[in-house]
Residue frames as qw, qx, qy, qz and C-alpha x, y, z in Angstrom:
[[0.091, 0.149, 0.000, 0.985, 20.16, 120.04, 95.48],
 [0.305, 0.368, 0.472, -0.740, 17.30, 122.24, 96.85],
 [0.033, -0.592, -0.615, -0.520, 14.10, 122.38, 94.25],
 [0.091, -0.284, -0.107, -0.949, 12.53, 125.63, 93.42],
 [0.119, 0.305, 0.887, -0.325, 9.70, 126.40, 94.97],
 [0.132, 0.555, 0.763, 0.305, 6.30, 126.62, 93.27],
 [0.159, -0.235, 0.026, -0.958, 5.22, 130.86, 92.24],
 [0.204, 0.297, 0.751, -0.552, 2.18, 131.05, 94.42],
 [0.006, -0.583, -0.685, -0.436, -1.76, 130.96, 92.16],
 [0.109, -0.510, -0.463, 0.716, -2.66, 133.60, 94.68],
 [0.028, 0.528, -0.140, -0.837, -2.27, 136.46, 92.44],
 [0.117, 0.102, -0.503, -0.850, -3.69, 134.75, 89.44],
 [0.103, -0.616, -0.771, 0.120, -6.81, 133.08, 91.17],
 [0.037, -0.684, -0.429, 0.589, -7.47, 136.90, 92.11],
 [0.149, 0.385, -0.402, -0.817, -7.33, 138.08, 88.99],
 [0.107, -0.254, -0.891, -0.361, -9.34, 135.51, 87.47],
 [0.093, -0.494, -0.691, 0.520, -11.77, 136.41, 90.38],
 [0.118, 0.542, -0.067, -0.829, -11.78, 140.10, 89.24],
 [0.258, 0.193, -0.366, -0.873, -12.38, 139.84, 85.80],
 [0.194, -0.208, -0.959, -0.008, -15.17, 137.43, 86.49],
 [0.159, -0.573, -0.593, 0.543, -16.94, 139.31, 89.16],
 [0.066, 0.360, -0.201, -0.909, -16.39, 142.22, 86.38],
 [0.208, -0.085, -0.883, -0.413, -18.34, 140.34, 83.90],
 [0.180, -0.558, -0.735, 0.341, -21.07, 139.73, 86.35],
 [0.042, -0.657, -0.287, 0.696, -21.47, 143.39, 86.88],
 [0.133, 0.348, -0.311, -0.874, -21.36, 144.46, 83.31],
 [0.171, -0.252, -0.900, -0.311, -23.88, 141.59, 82.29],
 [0.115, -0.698, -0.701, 0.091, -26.46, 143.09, 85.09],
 [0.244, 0.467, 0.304, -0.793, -26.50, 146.45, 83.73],
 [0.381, -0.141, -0.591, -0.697, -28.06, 145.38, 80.20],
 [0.096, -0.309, -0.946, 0.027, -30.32, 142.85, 82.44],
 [0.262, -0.531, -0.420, -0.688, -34.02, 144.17, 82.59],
 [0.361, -0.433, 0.399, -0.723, -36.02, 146.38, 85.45],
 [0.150, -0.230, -0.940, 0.200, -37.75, 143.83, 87.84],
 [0.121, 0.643, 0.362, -0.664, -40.36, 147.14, 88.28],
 [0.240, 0.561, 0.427, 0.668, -42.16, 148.35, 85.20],
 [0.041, 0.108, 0.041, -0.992, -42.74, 151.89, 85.38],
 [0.240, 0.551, 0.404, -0.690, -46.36, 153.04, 85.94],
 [0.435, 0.577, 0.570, 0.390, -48.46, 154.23, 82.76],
 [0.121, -0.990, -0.059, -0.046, -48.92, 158.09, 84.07],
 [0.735, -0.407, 0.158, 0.519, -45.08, 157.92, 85.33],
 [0.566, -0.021, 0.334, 0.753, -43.51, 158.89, 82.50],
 [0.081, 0.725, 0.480, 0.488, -45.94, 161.63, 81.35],
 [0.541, -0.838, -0.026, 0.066, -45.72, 163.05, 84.91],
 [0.734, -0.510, -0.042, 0.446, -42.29, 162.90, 84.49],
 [0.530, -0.021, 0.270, 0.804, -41.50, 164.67, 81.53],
 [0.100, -0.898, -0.220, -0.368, -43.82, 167.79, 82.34],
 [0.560, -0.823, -0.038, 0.087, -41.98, 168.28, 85.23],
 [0.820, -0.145, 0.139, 0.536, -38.41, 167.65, 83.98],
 [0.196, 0.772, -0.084, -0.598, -36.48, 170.98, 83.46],
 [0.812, 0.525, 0.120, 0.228, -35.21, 171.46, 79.67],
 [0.796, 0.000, 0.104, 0.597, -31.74, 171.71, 78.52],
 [0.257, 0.091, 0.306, 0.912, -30.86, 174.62, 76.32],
 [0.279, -0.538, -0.241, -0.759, -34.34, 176.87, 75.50],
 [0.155, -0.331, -0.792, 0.489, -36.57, 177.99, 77.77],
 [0.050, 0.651, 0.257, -0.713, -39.53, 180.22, 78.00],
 [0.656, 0.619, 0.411, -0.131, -40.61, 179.50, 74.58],
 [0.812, 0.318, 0.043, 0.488, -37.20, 179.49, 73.18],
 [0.071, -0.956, 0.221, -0.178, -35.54, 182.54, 74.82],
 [0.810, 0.245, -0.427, 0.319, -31.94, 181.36, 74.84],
 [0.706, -0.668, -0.083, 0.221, -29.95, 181.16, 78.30],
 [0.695, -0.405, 0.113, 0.583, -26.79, 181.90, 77.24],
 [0.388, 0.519, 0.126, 0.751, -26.75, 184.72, 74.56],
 [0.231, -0.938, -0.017, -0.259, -26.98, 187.45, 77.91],
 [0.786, -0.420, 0.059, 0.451, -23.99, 186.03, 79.10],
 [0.312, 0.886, -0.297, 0.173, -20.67, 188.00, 78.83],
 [0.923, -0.018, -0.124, 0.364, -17.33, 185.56, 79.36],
 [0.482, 0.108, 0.064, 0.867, -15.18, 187.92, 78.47],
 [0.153, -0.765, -0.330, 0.531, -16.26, 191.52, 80.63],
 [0.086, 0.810, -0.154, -0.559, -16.30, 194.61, 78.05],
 [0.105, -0.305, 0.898, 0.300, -15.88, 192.17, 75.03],
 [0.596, 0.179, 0.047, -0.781, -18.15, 191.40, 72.28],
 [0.706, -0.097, 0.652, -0.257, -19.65, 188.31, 71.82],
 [0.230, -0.298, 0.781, 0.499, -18.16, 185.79, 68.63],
 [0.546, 0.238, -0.251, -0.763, -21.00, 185.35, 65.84],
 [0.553, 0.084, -0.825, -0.084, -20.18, 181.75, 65.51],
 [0.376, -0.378, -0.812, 0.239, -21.89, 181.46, 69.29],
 [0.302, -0.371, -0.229, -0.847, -24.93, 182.70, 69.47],
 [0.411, -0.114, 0.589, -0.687, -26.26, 180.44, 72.55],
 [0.860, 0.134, -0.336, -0.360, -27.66, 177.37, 70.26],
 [0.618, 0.213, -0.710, 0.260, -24.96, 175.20, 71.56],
 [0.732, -0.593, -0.321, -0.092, -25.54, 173.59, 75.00],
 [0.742, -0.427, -0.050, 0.515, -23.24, 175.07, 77.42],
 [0.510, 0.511, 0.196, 0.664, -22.64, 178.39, 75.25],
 [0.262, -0.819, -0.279, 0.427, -21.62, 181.10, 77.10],
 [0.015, 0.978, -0.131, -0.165, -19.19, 183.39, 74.72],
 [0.433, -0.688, 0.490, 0.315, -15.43, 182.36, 75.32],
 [0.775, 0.582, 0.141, 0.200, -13.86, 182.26, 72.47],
 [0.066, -0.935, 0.035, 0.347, -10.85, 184.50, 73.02],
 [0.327, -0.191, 0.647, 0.662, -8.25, 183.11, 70.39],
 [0.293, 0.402, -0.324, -0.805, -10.90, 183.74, 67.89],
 [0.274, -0.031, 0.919, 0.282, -11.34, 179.83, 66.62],
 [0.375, 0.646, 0.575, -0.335, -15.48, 180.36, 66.04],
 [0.204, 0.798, -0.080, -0.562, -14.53, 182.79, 63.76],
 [0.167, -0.560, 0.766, 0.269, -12.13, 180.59, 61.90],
 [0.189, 0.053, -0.971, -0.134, -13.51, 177.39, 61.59],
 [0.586, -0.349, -0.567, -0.462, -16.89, 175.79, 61.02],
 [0.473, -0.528, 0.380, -0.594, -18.51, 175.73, 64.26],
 [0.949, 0.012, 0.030, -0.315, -20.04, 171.72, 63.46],
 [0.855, 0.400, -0.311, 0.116, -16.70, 170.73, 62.72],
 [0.099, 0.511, -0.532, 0.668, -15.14, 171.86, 65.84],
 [0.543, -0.361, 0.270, -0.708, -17.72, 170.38, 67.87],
 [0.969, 0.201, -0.094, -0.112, -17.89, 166.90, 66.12],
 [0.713, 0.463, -0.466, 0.247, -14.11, 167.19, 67.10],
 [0.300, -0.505, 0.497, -0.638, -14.45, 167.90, 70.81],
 [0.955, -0.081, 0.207, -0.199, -17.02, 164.80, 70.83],
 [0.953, 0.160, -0.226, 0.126, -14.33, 162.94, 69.19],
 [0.186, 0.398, -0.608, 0.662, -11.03, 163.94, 71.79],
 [0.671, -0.321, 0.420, -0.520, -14.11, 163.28, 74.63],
 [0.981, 0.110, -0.049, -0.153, -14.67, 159.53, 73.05],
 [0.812, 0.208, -0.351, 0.418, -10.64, 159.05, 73.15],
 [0.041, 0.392, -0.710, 0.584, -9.74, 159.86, 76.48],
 [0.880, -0.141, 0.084, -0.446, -12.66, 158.20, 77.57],
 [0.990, 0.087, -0.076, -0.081, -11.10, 154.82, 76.07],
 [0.221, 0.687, -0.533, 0.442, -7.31, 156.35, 77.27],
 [0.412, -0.439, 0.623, -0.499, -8.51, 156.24, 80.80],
 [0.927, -0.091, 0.140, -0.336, -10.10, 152.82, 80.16],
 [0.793, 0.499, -0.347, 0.049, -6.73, 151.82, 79.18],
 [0.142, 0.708, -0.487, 0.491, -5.10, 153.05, 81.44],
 [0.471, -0.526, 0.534, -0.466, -6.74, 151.62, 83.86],
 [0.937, 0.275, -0.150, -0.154, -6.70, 148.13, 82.36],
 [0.587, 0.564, -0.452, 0.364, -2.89, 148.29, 81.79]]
């Protein structure tokens, strides 16, 4: 009779290849600069850099906003939180601890984060 013939290594040489070449790349971003930074650099840079959330000696950016047109703004966001603008319209601020609602957004961001990293693994 005939004999099989032999699955081809192609596919797992290139996979070896990949997670090899991955390895490589995730090992040189811990590796150190080859360029120290200046001494003045970093001073120079963080006068100049804008800031986040205050400005103008803490005048807040987002309590002039209005999300919601003709529609008063929710106590529980007052424009401390980065990225506050208002929207609330089910009410939730009102409801539930602000810190505990946030500390649960960061944790649903941290698991799809490690979804998509599954996903794309799988």
């Amino acid at each position: 009779g005939r004999s099989k013939p032999e699955p081809s290594s192609f596919p797992f040489t290139m996979l070896r290849s990949a997670v090899a070449f991955a390895c490589v790349a995730s090992a040189a971003a811990f590796a150190p600069s080859a360029v120290l930074p200046r001494a003045g650099a970093t001073a120079r840079a963080t006068r100049t850099a804008p800031s986040m959330q205050l400005y103008q000696e803490g005048v807040l950016q987002g309590i002039t906003v209005n999300a919601i047109p003709k529609a008063e703004r929710p106590p529980g966001l007052d424009g401390t939180y980065v990225g506050d603008i208002g929207f609330d319209p089910l009410g939730f601020s009102s409801i539930i601890d602000m810190r505990w609602l946030r500390e649960a957004e960061l944790k649903h961001g941290r698991v799809c984060m490690l979804a998509a990293t599954g996903m794309i693994v799988q």
